[in-house]
Structure formats: structure tokens, C-alpha cells
N, C-alpha and C positions, 0 to 999 in steps of 0.2 A: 677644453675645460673652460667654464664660464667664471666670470664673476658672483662672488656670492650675491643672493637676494638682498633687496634693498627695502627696508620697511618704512612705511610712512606713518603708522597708526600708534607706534609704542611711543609715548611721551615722559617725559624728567619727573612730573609730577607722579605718574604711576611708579615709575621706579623708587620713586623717594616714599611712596607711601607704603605699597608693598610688595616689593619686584621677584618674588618666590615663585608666583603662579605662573608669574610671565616667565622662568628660565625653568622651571617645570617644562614647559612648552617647547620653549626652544631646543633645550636638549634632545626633544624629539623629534621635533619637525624641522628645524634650522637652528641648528649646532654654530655655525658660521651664520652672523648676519651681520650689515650693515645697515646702522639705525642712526637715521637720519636725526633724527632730537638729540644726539650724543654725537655725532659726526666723527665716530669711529666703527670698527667693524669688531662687534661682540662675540667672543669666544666662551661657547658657556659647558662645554666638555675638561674633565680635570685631564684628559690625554691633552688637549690639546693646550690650556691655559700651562701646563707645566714643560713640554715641547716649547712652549714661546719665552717662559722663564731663562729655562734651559740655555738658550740660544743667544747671547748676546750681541754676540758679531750678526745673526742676521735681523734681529729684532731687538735693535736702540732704546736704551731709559730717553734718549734727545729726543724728546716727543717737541717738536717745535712750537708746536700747537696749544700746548698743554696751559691751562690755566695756573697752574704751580707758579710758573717763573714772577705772574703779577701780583700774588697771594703775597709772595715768600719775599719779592722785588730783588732776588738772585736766582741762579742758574746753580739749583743744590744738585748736592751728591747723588741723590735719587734722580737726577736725569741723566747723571753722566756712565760712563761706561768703561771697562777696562785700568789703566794705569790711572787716570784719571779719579774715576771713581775708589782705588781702592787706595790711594794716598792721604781722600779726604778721611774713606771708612778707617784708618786703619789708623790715622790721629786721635781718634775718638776711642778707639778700642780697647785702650790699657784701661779707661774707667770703668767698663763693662764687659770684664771676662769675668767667666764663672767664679774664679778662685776669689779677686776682688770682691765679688759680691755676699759670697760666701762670709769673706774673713772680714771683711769692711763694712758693707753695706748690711749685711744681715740683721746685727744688732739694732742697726738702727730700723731698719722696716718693724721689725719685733715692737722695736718704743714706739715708733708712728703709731702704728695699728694699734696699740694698746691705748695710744690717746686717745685716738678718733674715736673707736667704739664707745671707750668708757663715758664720752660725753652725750653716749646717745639713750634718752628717757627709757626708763623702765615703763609700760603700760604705753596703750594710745597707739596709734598711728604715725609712720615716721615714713615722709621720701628719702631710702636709704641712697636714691643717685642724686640727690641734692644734699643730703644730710652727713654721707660717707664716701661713696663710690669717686663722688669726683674732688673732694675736696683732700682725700687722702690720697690719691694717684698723683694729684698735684702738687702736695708736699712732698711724697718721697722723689720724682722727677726733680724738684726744684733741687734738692738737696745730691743728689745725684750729677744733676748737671754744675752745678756750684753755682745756683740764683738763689739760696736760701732768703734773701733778702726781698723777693719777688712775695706776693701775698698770694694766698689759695684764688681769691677770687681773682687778682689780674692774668697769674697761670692759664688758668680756666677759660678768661675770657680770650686771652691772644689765642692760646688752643683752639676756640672754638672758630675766632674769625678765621684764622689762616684755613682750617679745615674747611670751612664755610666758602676762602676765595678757591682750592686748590678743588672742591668740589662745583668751582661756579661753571660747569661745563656749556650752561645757556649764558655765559656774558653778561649777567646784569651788569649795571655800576653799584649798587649799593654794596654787596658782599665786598669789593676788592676796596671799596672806602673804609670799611670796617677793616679790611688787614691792612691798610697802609698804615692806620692809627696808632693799633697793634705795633707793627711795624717800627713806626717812632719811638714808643714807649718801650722797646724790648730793647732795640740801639744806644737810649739812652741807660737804661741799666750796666748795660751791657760795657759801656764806656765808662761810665763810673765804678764799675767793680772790676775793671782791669789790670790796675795795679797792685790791688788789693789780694788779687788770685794770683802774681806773677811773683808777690811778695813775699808768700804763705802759701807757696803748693798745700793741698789737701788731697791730692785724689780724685777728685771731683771731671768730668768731660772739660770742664773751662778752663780751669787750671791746667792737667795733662796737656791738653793742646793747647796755651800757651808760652807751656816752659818744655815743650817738645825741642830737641836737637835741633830738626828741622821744620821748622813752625811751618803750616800753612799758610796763606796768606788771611790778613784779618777778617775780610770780608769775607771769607770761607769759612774761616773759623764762628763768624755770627749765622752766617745760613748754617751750618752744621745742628747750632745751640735749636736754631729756629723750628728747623726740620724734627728736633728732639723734645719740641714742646709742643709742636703742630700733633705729632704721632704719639705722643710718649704718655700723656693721660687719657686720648682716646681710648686706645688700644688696654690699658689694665683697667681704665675705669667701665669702660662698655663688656668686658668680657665678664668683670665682676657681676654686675648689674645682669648680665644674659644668665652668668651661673645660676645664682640667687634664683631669679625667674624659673629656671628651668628646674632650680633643686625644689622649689617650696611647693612649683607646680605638678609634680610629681613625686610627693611623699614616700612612695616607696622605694622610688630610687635613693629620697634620701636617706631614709633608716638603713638604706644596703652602705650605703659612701659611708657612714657612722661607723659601722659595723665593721666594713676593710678598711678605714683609714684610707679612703680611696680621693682622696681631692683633688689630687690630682691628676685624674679621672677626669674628673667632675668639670676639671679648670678646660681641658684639652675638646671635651665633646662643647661645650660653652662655644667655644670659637670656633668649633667646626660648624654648631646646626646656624649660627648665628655671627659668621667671621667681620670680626670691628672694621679691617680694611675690607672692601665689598671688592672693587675693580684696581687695575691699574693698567695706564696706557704704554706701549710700545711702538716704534718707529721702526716700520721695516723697509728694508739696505737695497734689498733686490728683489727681485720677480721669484716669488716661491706659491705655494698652495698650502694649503691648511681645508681638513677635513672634503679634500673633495674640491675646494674651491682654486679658482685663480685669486692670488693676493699680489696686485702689484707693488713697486718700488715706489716708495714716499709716502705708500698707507698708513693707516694707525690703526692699530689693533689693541681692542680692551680683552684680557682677560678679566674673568670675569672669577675669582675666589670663589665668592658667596654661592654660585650655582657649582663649580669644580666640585666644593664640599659637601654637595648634597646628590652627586651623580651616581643615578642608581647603579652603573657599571661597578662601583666600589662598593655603596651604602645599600644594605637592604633597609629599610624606610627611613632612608638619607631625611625626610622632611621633620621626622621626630626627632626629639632627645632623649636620648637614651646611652646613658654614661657606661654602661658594660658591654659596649661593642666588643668583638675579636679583635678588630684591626679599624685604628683611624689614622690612615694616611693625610690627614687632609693638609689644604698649603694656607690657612689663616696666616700661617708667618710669611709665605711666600718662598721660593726656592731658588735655587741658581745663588749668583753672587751678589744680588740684593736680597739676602734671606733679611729677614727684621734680626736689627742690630740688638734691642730691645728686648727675643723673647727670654732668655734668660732672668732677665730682672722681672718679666710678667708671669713668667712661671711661678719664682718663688716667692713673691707679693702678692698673686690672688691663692696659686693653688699653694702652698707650702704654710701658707702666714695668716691670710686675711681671714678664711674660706673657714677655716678649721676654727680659730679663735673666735670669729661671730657667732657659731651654731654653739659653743661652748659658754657662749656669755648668756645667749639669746636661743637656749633650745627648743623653744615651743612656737617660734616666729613663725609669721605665716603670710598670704598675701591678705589684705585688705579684699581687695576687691581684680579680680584675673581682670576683666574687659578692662577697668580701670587704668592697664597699663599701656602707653601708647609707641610706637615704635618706629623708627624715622630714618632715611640716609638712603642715598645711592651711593656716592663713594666708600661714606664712615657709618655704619648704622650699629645703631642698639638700641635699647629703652632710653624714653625720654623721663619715664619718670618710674619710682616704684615703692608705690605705697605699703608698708610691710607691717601687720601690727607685731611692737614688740614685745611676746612674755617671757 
């Protein structure tokens, strides 16, 4: 058995502009590869990306390597493994069970969403992922996590740097300057509204794991927050923003979603033809194989989502959107015991809440202009922008 092929041609910049064509490919021709401008070895089979999930004891979150730790400037819960990991996951978890969010949070995503849209112009043209998408993902996270005191725009911007270092898989310097900044400025909130959540439990991730029996330690408790602002408006503001795209771009699927009250539908194919986390790396323990190949011990292997959810072995025209599939398995939240902490609250915030309330404010909205809309990421990707006229 060999080592997998090793590619020298695929580069960061083609993936981040638009890496579909290229795991179209691979799936074909090489399923397993090692690509050298990522300096991991790409898994773009959903047998195989969910095999690696699966597998914890033989494929490690402790990616050594991983640009995470300089983004984030801690060793988070998303690298660790086992008892480890599920002490940090499991401090955070009374803010975000279903029931909690249901009976607590509900209301208040209802009020969000009722604000954000209603301040959005009747007539014209509006970028609904400058104007909505990220500005209300960001308030209801903040308020979740207990930083209501944090502003839409600073949310927003530490989100984007930490995303920006955790995706800096080529090393610049500038990206991990931008999250150390981040960084400072989250610390300092974060120490100033300490006492204040210890004071005044709410419910809230901050509070919960501070007044936890057995607290974690502090420093864990701030990567935790960190990790939940790094992911936590990517992930409902880009799924929003793909919905949208996908619903307005195909008119008749949306008069059918009108029709069954199908949203979410709508929310789940969104993240499947278009999954907000793209990759995530693994650190393998011992000498195993995958698809045919030798993978030695101390490799790193990306699964690769974004291609998983579009493999023909599942999806008949995996590459379209098309929200009345039969069956969409796909792993946009990821599987095993780093499933996203998260999708429950992004379920019922785009597909339950947002999704349904816009098209009832704004039923005649449409895109502006299709090409007009640009689309970015290797690690985190969606729409960068989305011009929508609203009538």
C-alpha cells in the first residue's frame, strides 16, 4: 500500500475562491490526497470525512499544527478529545439544550428578528448580509453567550479575525495580528463583566460556566466564549445568506417552501449545497489507511464537509440546490463527538424564525443582480455580500 499522491498545483487562493470544481475532481480521481499549499492530507469522500469524525482515539482534534491555537491564543475545546474535551463541551451545555432554547431563548430570537427586519427600507436595494444576516446573528450569539454589552459591529469583527487567523493555514503575519487585537479586546470585556454574570446568573454560556459547581478553569472558560463567537455568527449568518441566495435564485422552489411551510427544508439543503464550516483538521495516533491509501502516524488529515455534502454516492445533483431531496444526510454540523454545539440554536434562528418572517415582511424580494453576488472561504465560506431588492 502506498502513500496517498501528493499535489503541487492546487493552491489557497483557488480554494478560497472556488473549491467545488476542484473536489468535484477529487472525488473522482483522488478521494485521498495530499496538498501540499494546506500541508494536510484532503479527504473529500462523505465515507470517508465521517470514518474520521467518527474515530476519535485514532484521529485527534490535537492537530499540533493547526493555526487555531495562534487565532484563538488558547488550546480550545475543538482540539481536545475525550474527557477533556467533554468537560469543557459539557460546561457550556445547560445554555444551549433544546428545552432552554425553546422556553428561554425563543422569545427573544422572535424580538431580535422582529427588530432587525423591521428596520430594513421598504423599496431599493439592500446587502441583506451587511444590512441583516450578520448584524442579527451577532446580537442573538451575544445575548446567548451573556456579552449583550459587546456591539454588533465588534461581535462581528472578532468573529471574522479569529475565523480569518484559524483559517490562516498559509502563515501570513497579518491575519493572527488582527486576532491577537480581537483577542485583547474580548479579554477585557470579558473581565469586566465577570462579576457582574457571577452576580446575576441569567442563563446565559458566561454565567452557566461561571457559577457552575465545578467551574472550569478561567482561561477555558474565555476560549470556550471565544470559540462561540469565532463559529457562532459564521455559521447562522452564512447559512442565512446561502438560504436566501438559494431560495430567491430558484423561485420555484420558493413558492413550493411557501406552500408546505417547508423552512426548514430550506435551512438544512442551505448548509448542505453550501456548508459554512468547509474543512476541519485531524491528528492521526497510528499507521491506518483510508480510501486505499497508507496514512502514517503524526499525519493530518482534513476532512473536507463542503465536498462530503455534495458526493454523488449520496446526492443525485449533489452540486444544485434543491430543497425536496428524499434524504439529506449531510455533516455541515459535523458528527462524532464534536457534532456543532450550536445547531440547535441555528436551526431555530434561520430555519424556524428568520427565514419564514422575512419572506412574510418582504414577499416579493428578489436578487438584485445573480453575478453580483460574491462568494469566499476555504475553511468558513458563504456570500460576501447580497444585494436583494426589497418589495
Amino acid at each position: 500500500m502506498a502513500l496517498a499522491p501528493r499535489d503541487e498545483t492546487i493552491t489557497l487562493a483557488q480554494l478560497t475562491a472556488d473549491p467545488y470544481p476542484i473536489y468535484r475532481r477529487l472525488r473522482s480521481e483522488s478521494p485521498v490526497l495530499r496538498v501540499a499549499a494546506v500541508g494536510r492530507t484532503l479527504l473529500t469522500k462523505a465515507s470517508l470525512t465521517k470514518a474520521v469524525k467518527d474515530d476519535p482515539e485514532l484521529f485527534s482534534s490535537n492537530d499540533p499544527a493547526t493555526p487555531m491555537r495562534p487565532a484563538f491564543r488558547a488550546h480550545t475545546l475543538m482540539r481536545k478529545d475525550g474527557a477533556e474535551h467533554m468537560a469543557e463541551r459539557t460546561a457550556i451545555a445547560p445554555a444551549l439544550t433544546p428545552k432552554r432554547i425553546q422556553a428561554d431563548w425563543g422569545p427573544l430570537y422572535e424580538k431580535l428578528a422582529e427588530e432587525y427586519i423591521s428596520r430594513l427600507p421598504r423599496g431599493g436595494t439592500v446587502d441583506l448580509f451587511k444590512a441583516l444576516c450578520g448584524p442579527l446573528a451577532a446580537r442573538i450569539l451575544a445575548h446567548i453567550l451573556g456579552i449583550p454589552e459587546a456591539t454588533d459591529d465588534e461581535m462581528q469583527r472578532w468573529s471574522q479575525a479569529l475565523i480569518d487567523g484559524a483559517g490562516n493555514f498559509g502563515w501570513a503575519p497579518e491575519p493572527f495580528a488582527a486576532s491577537d487585537r480581537a483577542n485583547d479586546e474580548m479579554d477585557a470585556l470579558l473581565e469586566r463583566l465577570r462579576p457582574l454574570r457571577i452576580a446575576e446568573p441569567d442563563g446565559s454560556a458566561y454565567s452557566v460556566m461561571l457559577t457552575a459547581e465545578n467551574p472550569v478553569p478561567p482561561s477555558q472558560i474565555a476560549a470556550t466564549i471565544k470559540i462561540a463567537i469565532g463559529g457562532g455568527i459564521n455559521e447562522p449568518r452564512d447559512a442565512l445568506a446561502t438560504a436566501l441566495f438559494g431560495l430567491l435564485d430558484n423561485p420555484g422552489q420558493l413558492a413550493e417552501v411557501k406552500a408546505q411551510d417547508a423552512w426548514g427544508k430550506a435551512f438544512e439543503e442551505a448548509i448542505r449545497w453550501v456548508a459554512p464550516i468547509q474543512v476541519s483538521s485531524r491528528l492521526v495516533t497510528r499507521d491506518t489507511e483510508l480510501g486505499g491509501c497508507e496514512i502514517p502516524a503524526g499525519d493530518t488529515v482534513m476532512t473536507v464537509q463542503a465536498s462530503a455534502c455534495r458526493d454523488e454516492e449520496l446526492y443525485e445533483n449533489g452540486e444544485e440546490f434543491f430543497v425536496f431531496r428524499k434524504k439529506n444526510p449531510h455533516q455541515a454540523f459535523g458528527n462524532g463527538p464534536h457534532h456543532c454545539a450550536g445547531a440547535h440554536v441555528a436551526r431555530r434562528t434561520v430555519g424556524k424564525i428568520i427565514l419564514p418572517m422575512l419572506f412574510d415582511r418582504f414577499p416579493d424580494m428578489r436578487l438584485a443582480t445573480r453575478e453580483d453576488v460574491q462568494w469566499r472561504g476555504f475553511g468558513f465560506r458563504g456570500p460576501v455580500n447580497l444585494p436583494v431588492a426589497l418589495n
